[in-house]
TIVOFI-673693 format. One line per field, with one value per residue (C-alpha): residue number from 1; residue in one letter; z, y, x. Coordinates in nm, 3 decimals. Each point is the difference from the previous one (the first is absolute). Example, Ala and Ser with C-alpha at 12.3 -4.5 7.8 and 13.67 -1.06 7.14 Angstrom:
2
i c(1_2)
aa c(a_s)
c3 c(0.780_-0.066)
c2 c(-0.450_0.344)
c1 c(1.230_0.137)
This chain:
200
i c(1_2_3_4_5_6_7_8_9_10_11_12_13_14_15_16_17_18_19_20_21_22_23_24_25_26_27_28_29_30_31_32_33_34_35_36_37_38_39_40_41_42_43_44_45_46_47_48_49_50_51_52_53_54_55_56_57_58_59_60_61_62_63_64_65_66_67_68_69_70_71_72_73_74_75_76_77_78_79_80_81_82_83_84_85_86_87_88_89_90_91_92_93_94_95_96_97_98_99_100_101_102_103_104_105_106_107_108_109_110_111_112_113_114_115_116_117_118_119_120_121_122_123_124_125_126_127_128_129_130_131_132_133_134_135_136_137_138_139_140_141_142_143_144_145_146_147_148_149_150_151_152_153_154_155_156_157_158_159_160_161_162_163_164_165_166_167_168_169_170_171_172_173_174_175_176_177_178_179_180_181_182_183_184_185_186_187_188_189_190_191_192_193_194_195_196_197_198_199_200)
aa c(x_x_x_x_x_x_x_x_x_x_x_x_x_x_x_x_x_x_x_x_x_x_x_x_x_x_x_x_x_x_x_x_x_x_x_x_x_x_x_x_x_x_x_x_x_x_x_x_x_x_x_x_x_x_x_x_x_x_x_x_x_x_x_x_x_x_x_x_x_x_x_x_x_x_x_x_x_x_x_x_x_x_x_x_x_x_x_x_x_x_x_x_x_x_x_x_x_x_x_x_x_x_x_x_x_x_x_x_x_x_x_x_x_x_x_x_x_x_x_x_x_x_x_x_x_x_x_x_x_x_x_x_x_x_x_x_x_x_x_x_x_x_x_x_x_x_x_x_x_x_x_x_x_x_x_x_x_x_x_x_x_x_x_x_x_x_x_x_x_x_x_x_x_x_x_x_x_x_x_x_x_x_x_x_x_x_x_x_x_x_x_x_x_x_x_x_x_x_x_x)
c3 c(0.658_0.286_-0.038_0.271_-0.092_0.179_0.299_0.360_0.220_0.235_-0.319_-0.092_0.363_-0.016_-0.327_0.133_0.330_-0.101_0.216_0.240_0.235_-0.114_0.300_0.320_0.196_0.228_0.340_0.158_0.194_0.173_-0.311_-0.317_-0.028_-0.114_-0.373_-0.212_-0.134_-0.439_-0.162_-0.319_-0.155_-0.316_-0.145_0.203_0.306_-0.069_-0.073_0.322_0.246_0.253_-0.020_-0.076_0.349_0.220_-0.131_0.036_-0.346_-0.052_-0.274_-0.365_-0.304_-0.273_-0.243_-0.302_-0.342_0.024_-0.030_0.205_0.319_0.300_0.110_0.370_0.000_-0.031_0.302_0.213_-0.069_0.227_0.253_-0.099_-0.099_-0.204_-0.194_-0.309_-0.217_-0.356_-0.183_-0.410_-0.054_-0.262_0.106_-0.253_-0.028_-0.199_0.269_0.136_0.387_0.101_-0.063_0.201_0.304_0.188_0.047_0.097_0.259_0.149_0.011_0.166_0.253_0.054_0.100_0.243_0.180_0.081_0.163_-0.286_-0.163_-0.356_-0.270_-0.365_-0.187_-0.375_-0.248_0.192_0.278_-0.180_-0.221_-0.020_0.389_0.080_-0.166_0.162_0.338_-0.075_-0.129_0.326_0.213_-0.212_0.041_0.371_0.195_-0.265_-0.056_-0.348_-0.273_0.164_0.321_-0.069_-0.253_0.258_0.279_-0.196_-0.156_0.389_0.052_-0.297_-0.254_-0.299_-0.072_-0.294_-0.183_-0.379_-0.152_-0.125_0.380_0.127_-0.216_0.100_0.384_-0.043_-0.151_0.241_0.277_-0.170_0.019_0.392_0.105_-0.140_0.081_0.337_-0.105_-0.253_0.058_-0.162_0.227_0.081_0.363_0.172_0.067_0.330_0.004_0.274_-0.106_0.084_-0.176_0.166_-0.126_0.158_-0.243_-0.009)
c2 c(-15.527_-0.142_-0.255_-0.256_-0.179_0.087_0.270_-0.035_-0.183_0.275_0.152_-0.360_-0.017_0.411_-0.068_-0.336_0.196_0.222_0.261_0.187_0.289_0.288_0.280_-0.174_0.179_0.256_0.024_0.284_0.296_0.340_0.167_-0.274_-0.287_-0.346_-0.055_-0.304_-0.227_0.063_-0.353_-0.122_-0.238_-0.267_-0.082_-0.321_0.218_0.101_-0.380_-0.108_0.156_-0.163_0.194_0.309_-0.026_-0.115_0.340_0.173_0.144_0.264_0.167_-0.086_0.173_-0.218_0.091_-0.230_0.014_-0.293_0.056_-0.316_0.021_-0.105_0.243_0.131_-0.138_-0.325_0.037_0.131_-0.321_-0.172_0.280_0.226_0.381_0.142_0.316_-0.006_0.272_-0.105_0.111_-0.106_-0.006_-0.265_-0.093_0.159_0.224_0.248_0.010_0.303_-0.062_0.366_0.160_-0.247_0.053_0.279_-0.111_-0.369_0.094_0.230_-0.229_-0.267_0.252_0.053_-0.337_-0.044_0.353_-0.197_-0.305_-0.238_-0.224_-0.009_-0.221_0.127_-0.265_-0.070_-0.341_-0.088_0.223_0.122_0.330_0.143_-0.043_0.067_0.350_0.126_-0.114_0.196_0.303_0.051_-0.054_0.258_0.250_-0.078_-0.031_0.192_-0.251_-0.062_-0.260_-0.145_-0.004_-0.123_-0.271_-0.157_-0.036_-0.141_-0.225_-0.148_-0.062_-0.127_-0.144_-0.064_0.441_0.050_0.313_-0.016_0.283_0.258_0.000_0.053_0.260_0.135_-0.024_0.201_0.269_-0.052_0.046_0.317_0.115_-0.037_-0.020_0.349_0.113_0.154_0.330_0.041_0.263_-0.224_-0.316_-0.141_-0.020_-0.296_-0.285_-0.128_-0.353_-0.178_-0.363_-0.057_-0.221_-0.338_0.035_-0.273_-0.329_-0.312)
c1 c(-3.009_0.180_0.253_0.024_0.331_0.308_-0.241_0.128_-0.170_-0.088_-0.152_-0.200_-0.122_-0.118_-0.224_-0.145_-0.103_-0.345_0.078_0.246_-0.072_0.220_-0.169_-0.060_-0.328_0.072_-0.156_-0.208_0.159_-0.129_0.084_-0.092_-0.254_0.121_0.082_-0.054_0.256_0.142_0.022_0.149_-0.088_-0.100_-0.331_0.008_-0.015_-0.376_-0.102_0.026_-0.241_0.126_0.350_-0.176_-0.225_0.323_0.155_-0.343_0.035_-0.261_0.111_0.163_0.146_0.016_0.268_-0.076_-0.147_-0.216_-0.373_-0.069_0.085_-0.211_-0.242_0.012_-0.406_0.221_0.180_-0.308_-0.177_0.302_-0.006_0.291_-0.129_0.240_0.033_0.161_0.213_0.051_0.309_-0.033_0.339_0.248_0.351_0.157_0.292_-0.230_-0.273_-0.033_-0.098_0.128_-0.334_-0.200_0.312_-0.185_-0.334_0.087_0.205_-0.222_-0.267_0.267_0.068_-0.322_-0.112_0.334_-0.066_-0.368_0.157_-0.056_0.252_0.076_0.156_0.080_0.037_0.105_-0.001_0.340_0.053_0.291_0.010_-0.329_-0.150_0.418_0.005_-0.303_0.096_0.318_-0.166_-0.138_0.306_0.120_-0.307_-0.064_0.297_0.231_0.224_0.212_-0.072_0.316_-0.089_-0.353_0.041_0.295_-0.234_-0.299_0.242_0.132_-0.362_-0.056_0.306_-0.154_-0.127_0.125_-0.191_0.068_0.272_-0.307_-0.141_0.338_-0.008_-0.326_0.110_0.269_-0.159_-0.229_0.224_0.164_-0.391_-0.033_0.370_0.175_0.316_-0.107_0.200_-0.324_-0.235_-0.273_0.020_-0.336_-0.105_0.153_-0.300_-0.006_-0.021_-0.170_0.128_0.394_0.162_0.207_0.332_0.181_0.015_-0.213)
């Protein structure tokens, strides 16, 4: 549960705006085509079809445990075709999102290598659709927990994944980020997104 007492107002203005872009797209060259654009975002976000068309969001994964959300035959009546990844997962400390880690962010990667924006979203846009979006900093461009959770939290202030996916991100970075002196270290993934890292 979030407490909204005493946040900052950078933090108030974050979780009151439905989404950020973390990834910006990437433009075609002689030896890549274009990539899509990684979003982050709240519940909110995929209410408002408008905001979802002026980002040309194609593609969602839907990180909540809520059997009710609006069905992408919803969104096609207004003219925006989406495709949608579910992810049943709780906020809670003793949720384990480190199985699911692999698959989602493959199929995220997926979609961007194919030119199509995408927006994981959560209930808040805060811990659940945060840790993903980390997860595949971390698995893509082989960058720490650190590293990764400081740059989705310029783009967006209010990320805060709960203690037991911290937990679960680390170990998950210990998975694809050995020490490089390791004779077991997985084969780097080349990301074709680049992350912004100057501050907004």
């Amino acid at each position: 549960m979030i407490r909204f007492d005493n946040l900052p107002p950078e933090v108030m203005q974050a979780m009151c705006t439905p989404m950020h872009q973390i990834i910006p797209p990437s433009a075609s060259s002689h030896q890549r085509p274009p990539t899509g654009a990684l979003y982050l975002g709240s519940f909110s976000a995929i209410l408002d079809a408008s905001l979802l068309a002026s980002a040309n969001i194609t593609a969602l994964v839907q990180v909540l445990d809520a059997p009710w959300l609006p069905s992408v035959d919803a969104h096609a009546k207004q003219g925006i075709h989406l495709e949608s990844y579910r992810l049943d997962i709780m906020d809670s400390t003793s949720a384990d999102i480190k199985p699911h880690l692999e698959a989602t962010v493959r199929w995220i990667d997926e979609k961007l290598r194919k030119g199509r924006n995408v927006l994981v979203h959560c209930q808040q846009g805060v811990s659940r659709s945060a840790a993903v979006v980390i997860a595949y900093l971390i698995y893509t461009h082989n960058m720490s927990y650190d590293s990764a959770f400081d740059l989705v939290k310029r783009k967006r202030a209010c990320v805060k994944p709960n203690s037991g996916f911290v937990r679960a991100l680390q170990e998950w970075e210990k998975q694809w980020r050995p020490p490089v002196s390791t004779d077991m270290r997985p084969e780097i993934r080349r990301a074709v997104t680049t992350p912004v890292l100057t501050r907004h």
